[in-house]
VONU-725655 format. One record per residue: residue in three letters; z negated, x, y of N, C-alpha, C in turn. Coordinates in steps of 0.2 Angstrom, whole numbers, plus 5000, padded with zeros to 4 digits. Layout:
N
REC / ALA / Z / X / Y / Z / X / Y / Z / X / Y
...
END
This chain:
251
REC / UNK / 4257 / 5056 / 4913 / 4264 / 5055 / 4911 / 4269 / 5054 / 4917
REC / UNK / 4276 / 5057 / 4916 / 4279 / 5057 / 4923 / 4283 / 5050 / 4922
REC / UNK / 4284 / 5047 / 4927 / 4287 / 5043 / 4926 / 4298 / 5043 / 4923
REC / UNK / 4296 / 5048 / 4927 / 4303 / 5051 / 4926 / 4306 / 5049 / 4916
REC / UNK / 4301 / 5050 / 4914 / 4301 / 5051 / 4906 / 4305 / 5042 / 4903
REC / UNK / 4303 / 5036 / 4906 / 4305 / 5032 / 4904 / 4310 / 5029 / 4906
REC / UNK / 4313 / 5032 / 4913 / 4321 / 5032 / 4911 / 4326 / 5035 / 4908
REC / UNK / 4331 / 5031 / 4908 / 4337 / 5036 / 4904 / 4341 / 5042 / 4906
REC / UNK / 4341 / 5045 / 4902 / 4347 / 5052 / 4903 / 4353 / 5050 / 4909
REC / UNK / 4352 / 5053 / 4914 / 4357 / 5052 / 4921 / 4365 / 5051 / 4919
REC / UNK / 4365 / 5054 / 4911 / 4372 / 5053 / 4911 / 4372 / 5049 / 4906
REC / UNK / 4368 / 5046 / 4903 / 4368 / 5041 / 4897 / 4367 / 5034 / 4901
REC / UNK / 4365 / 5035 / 4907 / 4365 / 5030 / 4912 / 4370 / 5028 / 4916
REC / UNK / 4376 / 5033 / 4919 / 4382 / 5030 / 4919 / 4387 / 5029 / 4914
REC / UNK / 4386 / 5032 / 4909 / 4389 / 5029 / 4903 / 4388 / 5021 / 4901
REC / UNK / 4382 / 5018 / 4902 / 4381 / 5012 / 4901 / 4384 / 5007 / 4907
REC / UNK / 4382 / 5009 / 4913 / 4386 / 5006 / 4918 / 4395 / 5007 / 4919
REC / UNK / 4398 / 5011 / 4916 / 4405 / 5011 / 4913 / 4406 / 5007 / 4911
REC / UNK / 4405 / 5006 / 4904 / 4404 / 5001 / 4896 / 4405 / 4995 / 4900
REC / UNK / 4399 / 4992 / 4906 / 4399 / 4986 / 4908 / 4404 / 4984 / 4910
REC / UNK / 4405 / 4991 / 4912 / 4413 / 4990 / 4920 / 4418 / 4987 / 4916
REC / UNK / 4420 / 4992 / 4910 / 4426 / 4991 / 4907 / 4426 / 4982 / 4902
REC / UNK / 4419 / 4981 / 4901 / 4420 / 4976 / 4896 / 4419 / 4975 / 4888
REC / UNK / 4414 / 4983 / 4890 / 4415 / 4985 / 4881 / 4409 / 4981 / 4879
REC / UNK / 4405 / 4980 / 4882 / 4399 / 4975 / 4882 / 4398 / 4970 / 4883
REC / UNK / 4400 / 4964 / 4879 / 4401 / 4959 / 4880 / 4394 / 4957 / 4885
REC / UNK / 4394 / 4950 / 4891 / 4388 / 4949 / 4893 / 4385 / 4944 / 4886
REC / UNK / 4377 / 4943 / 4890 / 4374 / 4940 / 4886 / 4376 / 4933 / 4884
REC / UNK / 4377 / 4929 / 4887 / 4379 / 4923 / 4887 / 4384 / 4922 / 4884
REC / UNK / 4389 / 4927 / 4882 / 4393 / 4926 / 4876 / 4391 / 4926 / 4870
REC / UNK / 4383 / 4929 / 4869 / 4382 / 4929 / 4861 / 4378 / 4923 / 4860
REC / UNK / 4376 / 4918 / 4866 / 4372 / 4916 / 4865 / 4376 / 4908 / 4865
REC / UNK / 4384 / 4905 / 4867 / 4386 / 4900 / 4868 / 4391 / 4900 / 4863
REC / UNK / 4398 / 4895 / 4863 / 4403 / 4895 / 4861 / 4409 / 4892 / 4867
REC / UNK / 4414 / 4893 / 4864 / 4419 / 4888 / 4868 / 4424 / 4885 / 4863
REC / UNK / 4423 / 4877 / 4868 / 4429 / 4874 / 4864 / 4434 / 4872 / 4869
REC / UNK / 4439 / 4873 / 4868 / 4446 / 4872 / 4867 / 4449 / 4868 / 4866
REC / UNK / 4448 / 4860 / 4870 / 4452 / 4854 / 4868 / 4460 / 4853 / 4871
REC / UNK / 4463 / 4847 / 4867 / 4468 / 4844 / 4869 / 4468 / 4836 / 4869
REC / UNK / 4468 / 4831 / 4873 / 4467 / 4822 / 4872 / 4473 / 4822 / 4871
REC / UNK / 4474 / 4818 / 4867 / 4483 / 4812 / 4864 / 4481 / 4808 / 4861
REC / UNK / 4486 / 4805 / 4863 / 4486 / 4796 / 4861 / 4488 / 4799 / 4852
REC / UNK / 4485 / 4795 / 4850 / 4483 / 4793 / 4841 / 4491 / 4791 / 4838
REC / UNK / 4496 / 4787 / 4842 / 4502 / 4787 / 4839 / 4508 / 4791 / 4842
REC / UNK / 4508 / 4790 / 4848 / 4512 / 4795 / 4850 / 4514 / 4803 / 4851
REC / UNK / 4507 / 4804 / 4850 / 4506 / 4811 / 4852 / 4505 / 4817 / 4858
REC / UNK / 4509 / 4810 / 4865 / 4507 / 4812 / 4870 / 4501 / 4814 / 4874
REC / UNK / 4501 / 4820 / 4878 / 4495 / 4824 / 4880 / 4493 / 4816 / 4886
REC / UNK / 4485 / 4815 / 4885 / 4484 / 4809 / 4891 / 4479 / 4814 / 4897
REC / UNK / 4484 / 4813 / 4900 / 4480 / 4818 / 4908 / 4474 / 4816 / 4909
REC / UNK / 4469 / 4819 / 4915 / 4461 / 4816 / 4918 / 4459 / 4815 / 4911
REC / UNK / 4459 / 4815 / 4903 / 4452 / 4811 / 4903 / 4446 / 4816 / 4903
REC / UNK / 4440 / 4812 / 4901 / 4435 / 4814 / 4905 / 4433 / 4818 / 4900
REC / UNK / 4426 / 4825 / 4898 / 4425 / 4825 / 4891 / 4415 / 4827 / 4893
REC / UNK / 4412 / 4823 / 4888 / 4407 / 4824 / 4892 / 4403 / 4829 / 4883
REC / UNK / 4397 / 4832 / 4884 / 4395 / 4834 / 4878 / 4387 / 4832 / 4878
REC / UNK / 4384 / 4830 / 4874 / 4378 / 4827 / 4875 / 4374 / 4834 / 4874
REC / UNK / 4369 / 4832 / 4880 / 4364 / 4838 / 4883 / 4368 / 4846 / 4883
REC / UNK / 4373 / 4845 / 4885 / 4377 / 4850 / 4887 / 4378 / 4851 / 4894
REC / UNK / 4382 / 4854 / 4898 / 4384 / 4857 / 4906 / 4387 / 4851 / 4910
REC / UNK / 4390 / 4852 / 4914 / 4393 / 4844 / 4918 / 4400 / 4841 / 4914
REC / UNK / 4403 / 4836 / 4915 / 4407 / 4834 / 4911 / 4414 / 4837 / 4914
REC / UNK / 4419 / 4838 / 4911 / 4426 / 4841 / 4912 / 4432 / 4835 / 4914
REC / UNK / 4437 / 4840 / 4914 / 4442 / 4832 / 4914 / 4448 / 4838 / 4914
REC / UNK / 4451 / 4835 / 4907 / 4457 / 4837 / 4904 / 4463 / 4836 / 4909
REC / UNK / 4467 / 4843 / 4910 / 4472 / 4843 / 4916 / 4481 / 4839 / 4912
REC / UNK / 4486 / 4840 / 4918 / 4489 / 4835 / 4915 / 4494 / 4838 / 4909
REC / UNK / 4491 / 4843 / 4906 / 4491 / 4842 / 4896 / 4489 / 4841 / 4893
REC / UNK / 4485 / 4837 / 4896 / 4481 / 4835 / 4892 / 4474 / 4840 / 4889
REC / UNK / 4475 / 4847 / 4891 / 4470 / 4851 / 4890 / 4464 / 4854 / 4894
REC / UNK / 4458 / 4856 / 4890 / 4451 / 4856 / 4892 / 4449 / 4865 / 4891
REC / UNK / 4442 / 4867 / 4891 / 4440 / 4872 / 4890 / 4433 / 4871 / 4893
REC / UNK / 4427 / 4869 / 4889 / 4421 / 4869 / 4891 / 4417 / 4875 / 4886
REC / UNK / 4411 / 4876 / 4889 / 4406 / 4881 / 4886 / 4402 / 4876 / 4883
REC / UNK / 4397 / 4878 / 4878 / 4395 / 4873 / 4872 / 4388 / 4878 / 4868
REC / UNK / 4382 / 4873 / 4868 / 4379 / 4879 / 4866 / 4379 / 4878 / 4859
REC / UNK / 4378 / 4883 / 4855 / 4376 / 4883 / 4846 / 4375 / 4877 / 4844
REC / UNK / 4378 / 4876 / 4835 / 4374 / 4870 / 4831 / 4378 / 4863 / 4833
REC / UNK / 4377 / 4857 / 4832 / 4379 / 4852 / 4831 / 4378 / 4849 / 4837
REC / UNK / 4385 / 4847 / 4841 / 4384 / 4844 / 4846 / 4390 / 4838 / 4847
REC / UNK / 4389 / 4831 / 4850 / 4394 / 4828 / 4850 / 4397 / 4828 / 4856
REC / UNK / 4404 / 4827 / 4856 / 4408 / 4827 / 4860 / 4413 / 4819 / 4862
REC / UNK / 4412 / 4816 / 4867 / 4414 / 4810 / 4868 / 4418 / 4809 / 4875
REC / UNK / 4423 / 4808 / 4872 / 4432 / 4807 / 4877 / 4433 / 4800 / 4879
REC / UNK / 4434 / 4800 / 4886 / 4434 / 4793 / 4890 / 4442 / 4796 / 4892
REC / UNK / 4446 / 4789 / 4892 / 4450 / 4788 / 4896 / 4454 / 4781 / 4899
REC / UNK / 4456 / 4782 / 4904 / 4460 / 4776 / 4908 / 4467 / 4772 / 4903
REC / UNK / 4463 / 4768 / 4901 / 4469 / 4764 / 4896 / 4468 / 4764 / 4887
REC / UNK / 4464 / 4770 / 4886 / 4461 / 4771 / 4880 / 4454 / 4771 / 4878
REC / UNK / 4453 / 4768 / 4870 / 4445 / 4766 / 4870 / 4441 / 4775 / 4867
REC / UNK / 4435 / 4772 / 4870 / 4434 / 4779 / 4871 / 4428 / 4782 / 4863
REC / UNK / 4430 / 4788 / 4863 / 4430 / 4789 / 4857 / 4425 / 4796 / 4854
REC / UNK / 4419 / 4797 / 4851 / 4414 / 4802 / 4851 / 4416 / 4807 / 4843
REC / UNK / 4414 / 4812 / 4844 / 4415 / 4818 / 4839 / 4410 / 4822 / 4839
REC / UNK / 4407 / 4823 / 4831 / 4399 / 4828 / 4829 / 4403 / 4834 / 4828
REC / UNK / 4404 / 4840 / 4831 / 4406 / 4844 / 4829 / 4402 / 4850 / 4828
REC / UNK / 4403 / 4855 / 4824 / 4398 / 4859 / 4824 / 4400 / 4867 / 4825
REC / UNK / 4399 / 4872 / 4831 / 4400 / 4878 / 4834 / 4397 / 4882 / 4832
REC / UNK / 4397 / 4890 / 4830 / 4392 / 4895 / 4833 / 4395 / 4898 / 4838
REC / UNK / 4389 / 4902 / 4837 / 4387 / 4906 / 4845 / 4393 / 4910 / 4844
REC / UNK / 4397 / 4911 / 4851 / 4402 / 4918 / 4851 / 4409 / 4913 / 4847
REC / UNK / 4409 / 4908 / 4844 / 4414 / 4904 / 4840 / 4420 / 4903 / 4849
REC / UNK / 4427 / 4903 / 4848 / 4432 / 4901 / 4852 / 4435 / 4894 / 4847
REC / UNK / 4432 / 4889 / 4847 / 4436 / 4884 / 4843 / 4440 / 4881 / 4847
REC / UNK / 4446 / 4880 / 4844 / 4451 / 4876 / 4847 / 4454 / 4867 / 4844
REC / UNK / 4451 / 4861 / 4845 / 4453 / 4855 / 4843 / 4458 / 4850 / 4847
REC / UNK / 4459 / 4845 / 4843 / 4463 / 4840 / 4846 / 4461 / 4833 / 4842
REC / UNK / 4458 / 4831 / 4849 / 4455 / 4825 / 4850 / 4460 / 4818 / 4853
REC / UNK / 4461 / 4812 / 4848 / 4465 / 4808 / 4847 / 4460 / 4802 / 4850
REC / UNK / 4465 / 4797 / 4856 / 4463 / 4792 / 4858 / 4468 / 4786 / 4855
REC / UNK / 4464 / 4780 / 4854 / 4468 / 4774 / 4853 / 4469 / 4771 / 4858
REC / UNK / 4474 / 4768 / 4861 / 4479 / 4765 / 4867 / 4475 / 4757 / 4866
REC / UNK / 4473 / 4756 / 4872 / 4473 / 4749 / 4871 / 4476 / 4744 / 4879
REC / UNK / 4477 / 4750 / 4882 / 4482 / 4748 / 4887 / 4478 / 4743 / 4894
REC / UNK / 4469 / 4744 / 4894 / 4466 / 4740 / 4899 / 4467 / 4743 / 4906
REC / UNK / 4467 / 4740 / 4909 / 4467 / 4743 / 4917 / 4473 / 4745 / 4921
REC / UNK / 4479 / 4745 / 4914 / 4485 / 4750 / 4915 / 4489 / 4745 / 4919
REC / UNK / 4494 / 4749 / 4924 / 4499 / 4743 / 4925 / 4504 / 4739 / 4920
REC / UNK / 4508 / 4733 / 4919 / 4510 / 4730 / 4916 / 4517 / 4734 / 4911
REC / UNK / 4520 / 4739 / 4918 / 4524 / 4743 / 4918 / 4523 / 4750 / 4913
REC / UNK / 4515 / 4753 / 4914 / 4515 / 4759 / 4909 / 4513 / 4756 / 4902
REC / UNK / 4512 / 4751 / 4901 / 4509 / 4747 / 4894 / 4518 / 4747 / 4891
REC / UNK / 4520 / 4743 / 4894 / 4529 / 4742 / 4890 / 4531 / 4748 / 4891
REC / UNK / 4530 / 4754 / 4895 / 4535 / 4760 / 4893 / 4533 / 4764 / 4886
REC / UNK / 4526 / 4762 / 4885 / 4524 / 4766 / 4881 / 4527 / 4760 / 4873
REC / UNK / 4525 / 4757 / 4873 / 4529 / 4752 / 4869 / 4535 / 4751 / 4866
REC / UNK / 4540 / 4754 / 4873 / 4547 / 4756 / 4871 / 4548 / 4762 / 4869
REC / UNK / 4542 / 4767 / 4868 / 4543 / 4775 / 4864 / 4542 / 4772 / 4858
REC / UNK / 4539 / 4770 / 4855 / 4538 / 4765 / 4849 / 4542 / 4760 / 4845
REC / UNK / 4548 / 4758 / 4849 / 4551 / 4753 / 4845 / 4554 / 4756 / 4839
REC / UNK / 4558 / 4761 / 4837 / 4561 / 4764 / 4829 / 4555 / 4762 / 4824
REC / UNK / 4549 / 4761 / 4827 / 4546 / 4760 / 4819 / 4544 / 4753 / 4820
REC / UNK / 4544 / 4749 / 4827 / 4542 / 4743 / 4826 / 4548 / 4740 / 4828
REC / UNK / 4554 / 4741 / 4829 / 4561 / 4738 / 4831 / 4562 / 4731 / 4826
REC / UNK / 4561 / 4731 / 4821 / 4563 / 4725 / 4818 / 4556 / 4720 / 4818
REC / UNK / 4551 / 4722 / 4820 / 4547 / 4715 / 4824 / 4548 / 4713 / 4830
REC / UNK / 4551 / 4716 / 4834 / 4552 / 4717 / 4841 / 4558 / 4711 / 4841
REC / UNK / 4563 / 4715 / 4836 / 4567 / 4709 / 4837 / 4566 / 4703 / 4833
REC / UNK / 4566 / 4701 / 4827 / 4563 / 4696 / 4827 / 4558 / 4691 / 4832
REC / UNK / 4551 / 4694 / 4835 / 4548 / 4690 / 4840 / 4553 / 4688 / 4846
REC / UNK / 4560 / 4693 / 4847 / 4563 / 4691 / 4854 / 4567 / 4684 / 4852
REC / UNK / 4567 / 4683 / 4845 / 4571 / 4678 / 4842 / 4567 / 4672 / 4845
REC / UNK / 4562 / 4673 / 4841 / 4556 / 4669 / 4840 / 4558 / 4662 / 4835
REC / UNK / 4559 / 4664 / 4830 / 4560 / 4660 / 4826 / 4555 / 4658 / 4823
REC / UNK / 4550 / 4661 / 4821 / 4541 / 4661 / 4819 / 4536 / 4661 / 4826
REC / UNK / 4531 / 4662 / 4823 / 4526 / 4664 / 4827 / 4523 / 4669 / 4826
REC / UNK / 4520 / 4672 / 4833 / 4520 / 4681 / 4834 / 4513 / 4682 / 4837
REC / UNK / 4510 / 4687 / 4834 / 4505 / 4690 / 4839 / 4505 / 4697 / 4839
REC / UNK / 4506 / 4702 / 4845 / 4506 / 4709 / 4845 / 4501 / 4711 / 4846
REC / UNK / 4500 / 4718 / 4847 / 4494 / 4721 / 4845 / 4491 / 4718 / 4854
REC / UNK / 4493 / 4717 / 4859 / 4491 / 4717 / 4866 / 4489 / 4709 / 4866
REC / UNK / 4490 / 4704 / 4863 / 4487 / 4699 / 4862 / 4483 / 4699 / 4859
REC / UNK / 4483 / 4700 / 4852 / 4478 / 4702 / 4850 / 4470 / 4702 / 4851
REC / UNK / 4472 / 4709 / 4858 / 4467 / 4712 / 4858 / 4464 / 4707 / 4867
REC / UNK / 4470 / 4703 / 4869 / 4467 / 4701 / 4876 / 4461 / 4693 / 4870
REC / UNK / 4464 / 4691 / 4866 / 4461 / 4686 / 4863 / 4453 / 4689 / 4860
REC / UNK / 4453 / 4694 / 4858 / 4447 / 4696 / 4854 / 4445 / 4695 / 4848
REC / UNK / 4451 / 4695 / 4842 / 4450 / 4692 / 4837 / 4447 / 4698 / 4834
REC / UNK / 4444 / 4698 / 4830 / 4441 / 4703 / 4824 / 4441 / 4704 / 4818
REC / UNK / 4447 / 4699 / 4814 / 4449 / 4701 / 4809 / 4455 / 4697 / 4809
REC / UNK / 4461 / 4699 / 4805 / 4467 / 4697 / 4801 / 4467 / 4686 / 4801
REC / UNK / 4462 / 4686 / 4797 / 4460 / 4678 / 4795 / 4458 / 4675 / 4800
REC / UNK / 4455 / 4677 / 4807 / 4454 / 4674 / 4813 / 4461 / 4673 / 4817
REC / UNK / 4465 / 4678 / 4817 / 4472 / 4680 / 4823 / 4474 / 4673 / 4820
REC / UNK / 4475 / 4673 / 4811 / 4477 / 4669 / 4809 / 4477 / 4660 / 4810
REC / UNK / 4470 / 4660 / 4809 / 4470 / 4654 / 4809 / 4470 / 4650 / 4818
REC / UNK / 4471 / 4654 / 4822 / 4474 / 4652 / 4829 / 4482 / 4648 / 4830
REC / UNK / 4484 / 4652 / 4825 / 4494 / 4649 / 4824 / 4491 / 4642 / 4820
REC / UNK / 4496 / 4635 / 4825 / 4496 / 4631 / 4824 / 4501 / 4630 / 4817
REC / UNK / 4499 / 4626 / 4810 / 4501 / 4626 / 4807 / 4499 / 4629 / 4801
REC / UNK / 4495 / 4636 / 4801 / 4491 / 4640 / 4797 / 4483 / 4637 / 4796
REC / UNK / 4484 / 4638 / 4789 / 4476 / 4636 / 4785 / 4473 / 4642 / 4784
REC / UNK / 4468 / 4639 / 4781 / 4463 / 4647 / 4778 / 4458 / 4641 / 4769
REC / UNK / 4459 / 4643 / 4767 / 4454 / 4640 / 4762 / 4451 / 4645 / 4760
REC / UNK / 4443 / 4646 / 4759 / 4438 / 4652 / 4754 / 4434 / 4647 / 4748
REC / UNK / 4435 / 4651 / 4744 / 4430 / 4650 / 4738 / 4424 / 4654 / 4740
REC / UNK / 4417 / 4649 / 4741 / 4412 / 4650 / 4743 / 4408 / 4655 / 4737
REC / UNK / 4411 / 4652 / 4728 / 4408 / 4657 / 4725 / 4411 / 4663 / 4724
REC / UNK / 4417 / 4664 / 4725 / 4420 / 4673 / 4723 / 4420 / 4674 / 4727
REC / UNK / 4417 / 4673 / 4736 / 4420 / 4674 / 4741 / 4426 / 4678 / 4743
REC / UNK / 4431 / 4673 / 4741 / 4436 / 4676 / 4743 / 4439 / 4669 / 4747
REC / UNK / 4445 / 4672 / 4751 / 4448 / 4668 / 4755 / 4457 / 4669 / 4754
REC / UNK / 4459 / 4665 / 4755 / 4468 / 4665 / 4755 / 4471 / 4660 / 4762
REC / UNK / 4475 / 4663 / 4764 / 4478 / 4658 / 4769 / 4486 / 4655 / 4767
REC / UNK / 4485 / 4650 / 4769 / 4491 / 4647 / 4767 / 4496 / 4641 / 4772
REC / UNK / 4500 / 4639 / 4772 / 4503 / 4634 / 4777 / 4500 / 4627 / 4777
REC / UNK / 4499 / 4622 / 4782 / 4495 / 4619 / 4781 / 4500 / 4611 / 4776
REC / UNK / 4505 / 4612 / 4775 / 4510 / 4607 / 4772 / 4507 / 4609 / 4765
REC / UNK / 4503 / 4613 / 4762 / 4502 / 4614 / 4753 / 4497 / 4618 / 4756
REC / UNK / 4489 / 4614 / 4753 / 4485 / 4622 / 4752 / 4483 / 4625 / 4744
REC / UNK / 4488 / 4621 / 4739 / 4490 / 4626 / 4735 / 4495 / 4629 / 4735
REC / UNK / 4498 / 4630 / 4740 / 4506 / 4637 / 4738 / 4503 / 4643 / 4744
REC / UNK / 4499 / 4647 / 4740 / 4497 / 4653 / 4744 / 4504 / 4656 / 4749
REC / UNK / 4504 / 4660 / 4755 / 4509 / 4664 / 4756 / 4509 / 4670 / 4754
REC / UNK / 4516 / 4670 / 4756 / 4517 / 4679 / 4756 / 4517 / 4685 / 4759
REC / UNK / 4515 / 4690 / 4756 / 4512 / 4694 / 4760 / 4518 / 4701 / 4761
REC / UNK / 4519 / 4704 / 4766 / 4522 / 4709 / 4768 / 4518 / 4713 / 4771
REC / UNK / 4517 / 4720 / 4770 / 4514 / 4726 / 4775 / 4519 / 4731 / 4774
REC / UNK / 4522 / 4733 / 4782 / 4524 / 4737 / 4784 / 4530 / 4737 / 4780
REC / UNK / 4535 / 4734 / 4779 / 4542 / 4731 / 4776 / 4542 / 4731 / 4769
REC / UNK / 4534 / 4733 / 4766 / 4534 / 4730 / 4758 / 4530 / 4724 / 4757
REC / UNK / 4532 / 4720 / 4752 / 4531 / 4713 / 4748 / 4522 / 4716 / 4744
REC / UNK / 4517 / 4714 / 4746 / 4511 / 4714 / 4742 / 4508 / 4709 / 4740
REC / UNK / 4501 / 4709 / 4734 / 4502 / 4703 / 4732 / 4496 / 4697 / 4736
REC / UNK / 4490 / 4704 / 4740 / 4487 / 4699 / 4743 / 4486 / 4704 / 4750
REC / UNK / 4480 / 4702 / 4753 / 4481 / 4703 / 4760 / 4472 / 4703 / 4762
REC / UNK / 4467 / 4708 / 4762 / 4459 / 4703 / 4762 / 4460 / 4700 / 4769
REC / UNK / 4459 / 4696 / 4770 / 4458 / 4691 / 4776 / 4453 / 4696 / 4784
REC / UNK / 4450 / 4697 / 4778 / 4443 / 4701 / 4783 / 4444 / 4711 / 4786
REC / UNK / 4450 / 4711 / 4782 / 4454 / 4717 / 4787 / 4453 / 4718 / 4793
REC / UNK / 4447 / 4724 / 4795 / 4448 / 4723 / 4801 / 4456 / 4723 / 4807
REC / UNK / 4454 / 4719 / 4812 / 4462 / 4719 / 4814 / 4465 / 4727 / 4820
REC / UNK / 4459 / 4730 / 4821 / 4461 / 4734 / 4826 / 4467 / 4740 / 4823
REC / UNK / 4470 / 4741 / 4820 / 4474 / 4745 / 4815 / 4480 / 4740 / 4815
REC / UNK / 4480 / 4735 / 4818 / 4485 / 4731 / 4816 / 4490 / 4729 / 4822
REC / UNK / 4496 / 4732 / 4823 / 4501 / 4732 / 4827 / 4503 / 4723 / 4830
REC / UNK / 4506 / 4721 / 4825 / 4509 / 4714 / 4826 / 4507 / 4710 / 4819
REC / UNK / 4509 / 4704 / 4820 / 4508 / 4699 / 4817 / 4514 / 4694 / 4816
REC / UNK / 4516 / 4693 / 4808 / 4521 / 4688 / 4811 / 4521 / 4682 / 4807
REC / UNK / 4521 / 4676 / 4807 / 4520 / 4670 / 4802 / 4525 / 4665 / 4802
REC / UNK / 4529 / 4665 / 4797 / 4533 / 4661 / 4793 / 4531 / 4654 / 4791
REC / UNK / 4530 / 4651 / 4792 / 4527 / 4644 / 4790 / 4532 / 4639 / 4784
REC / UNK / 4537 / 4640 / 4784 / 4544 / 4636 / 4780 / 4548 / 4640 / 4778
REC / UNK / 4551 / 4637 / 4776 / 4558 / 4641 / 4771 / 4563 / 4640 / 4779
REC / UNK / 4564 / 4636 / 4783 / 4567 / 4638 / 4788 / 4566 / 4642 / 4793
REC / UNK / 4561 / 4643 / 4795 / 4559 / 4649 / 4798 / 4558 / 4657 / 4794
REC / UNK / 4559 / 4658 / 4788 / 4559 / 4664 / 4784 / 4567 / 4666 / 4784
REC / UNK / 4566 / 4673 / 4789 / 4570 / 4676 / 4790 / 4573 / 4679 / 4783
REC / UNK / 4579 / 4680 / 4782 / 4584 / 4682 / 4778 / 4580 / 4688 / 4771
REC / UNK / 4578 / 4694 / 4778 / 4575 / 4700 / 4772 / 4567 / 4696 / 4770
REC / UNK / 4565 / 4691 / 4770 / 4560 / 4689 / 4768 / 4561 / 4685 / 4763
REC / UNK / 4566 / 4681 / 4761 / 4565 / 4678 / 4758 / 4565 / 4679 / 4751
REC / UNK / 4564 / 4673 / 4745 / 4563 / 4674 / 4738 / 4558 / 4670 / 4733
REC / UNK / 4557 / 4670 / 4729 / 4555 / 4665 / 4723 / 4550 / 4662 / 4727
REC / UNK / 4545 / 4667 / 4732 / 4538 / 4663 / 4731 / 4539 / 4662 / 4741
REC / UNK / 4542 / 4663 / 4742 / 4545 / 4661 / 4751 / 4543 / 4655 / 4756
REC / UNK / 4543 / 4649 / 4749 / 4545 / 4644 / 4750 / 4539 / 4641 / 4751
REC / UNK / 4534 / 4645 / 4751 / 4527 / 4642 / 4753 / 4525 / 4647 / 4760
REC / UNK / 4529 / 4651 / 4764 / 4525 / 4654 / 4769 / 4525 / 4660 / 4768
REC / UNK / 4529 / 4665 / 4774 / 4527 / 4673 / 4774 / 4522 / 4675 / 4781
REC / UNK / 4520 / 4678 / 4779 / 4514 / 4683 / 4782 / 4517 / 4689 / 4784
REC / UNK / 4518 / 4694 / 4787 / 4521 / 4699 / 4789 / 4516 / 4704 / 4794
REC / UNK / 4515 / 4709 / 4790 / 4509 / 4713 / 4794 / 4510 / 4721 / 4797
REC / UNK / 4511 / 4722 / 4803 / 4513 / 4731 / 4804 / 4508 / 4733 / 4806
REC / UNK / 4505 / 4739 / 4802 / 4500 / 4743 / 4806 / 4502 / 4748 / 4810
REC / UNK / 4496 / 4752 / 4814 / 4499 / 4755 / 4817 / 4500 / 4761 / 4814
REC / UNK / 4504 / 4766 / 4816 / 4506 / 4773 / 4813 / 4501 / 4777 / 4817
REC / UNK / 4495 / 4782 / 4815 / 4490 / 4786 / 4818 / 4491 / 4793 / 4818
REC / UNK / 4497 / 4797 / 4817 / 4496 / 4804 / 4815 / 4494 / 4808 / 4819
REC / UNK / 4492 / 4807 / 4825 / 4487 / 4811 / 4828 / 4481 / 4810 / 4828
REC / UNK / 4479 / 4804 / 4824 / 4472 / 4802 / 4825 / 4469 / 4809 / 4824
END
């Protein structure tokens, strides 16, 4: 047999090296990956966060989002997680699932916690945020209460609502061991429960064991002298509680 015979027709062979030229052939490694298409932003603001890192478990080397916050890695088929580091934000993993030849495009949300940052980017960022938290802002500048922000908070290490709480001098906590439940209250009556506020509505209870990482500020009333004016009311007179979460729409 000649050899001749198990190549291709001369012109069916530059036909195929055209094809490659022009692109009508995808290469192999496109049917064989995916790509994905990020963007990092802070969880509240919606601001793109520059550098962060993006790593993919048992994936290629790890990336880093330019200052749009966007990215563009290859990714092989199937279920892989995806985990976003960055300077000032806790860092945060995603199961996502690709096929092969897939262009997926997502947007990956950090929460701010403000570690490492100068004193100056933490408050600037703070002051994009005052229209929804303007009226704790000013109240705490009053300080006619006692106040804990999400930055204290977070330098103390509290871990629930009932902890931050029972720090403020003046605040009890009593639990009933058998319904496990708990109530906080002032420490002049711990039978006059306080009152509870979230996000500038009146509610009737608060569970103590909330986690606190979703929780902006903190504000505590202890007296009828100290309850600011839009707080007060029938039941006032034993203590307001005042609670702002944080707003996430970019989570």
């Amino acid at each position: 047999m000649h050899c001749c015979l198990l190549a291709p027709p001369p012109r069916l062979g530059w036909l195929l090296v055209g094809a490659l030229a022009l692109g009508l052939v995808p290469p192999a490694a496109s049917q064989t990956t995916g790509k994905l298409r990020g963007k990092v932003v802070d969880t509240e603001t919606g601001e793109a966060i520059a550098a962060a890192l993006i790593k993919i478990k048992n994936g290629g080397a790890p990336v880093t989002a330019d200052a749009a916050g966007a990215f563009t890695t290859v990714v092989l088929p199937g279920s892989v997680v995806v985990t976003v580091t960055a300077l000032g934000y806790e860092s945060r993993s995603w199961k996502i699932d690709i096929a092969a030849g897939q262009d997926m495009q997502r947007t990956f949300g950090l929460e701010f916690t403000g570690e490492k940052l100068p004193e100056i980017v933490v408050n600037a960022r703070a002051d994009k945020l005052v229209p929804r938290y303007a009226d704790f802002e000013r109240r705490r500048a009053k300080g006619s209460g006692a106040y804990l922000r999400w930055d204290v908070i977070k330098q103390k290490n509290f871990n629930t609502v009932g902890e931050a709480a029972r720090s403020i001098r003046g605040v009890k906590m009593n639990c009933d061991q058998r319904n496990f439940e708990c109530y906080i209250y002032m420490a002049r009556d711990p039978n006059c429960p306080a009152t509870w506020w979230v996000d500038g509505v009146q509610v009737h209870s608060f569970t103590e064991s909330t986690p606190i990482r979703d929780v902006y500020g903190l504000e505590f009333y202890r007296g009828p002298s100290e309850v600011p004016a839009e707080f007060t009311g029938s039941t006032a007179g034993c203590g307001v509680i005042v609670v702002w979460t944080k707003s996430k729409p970019y989570q």
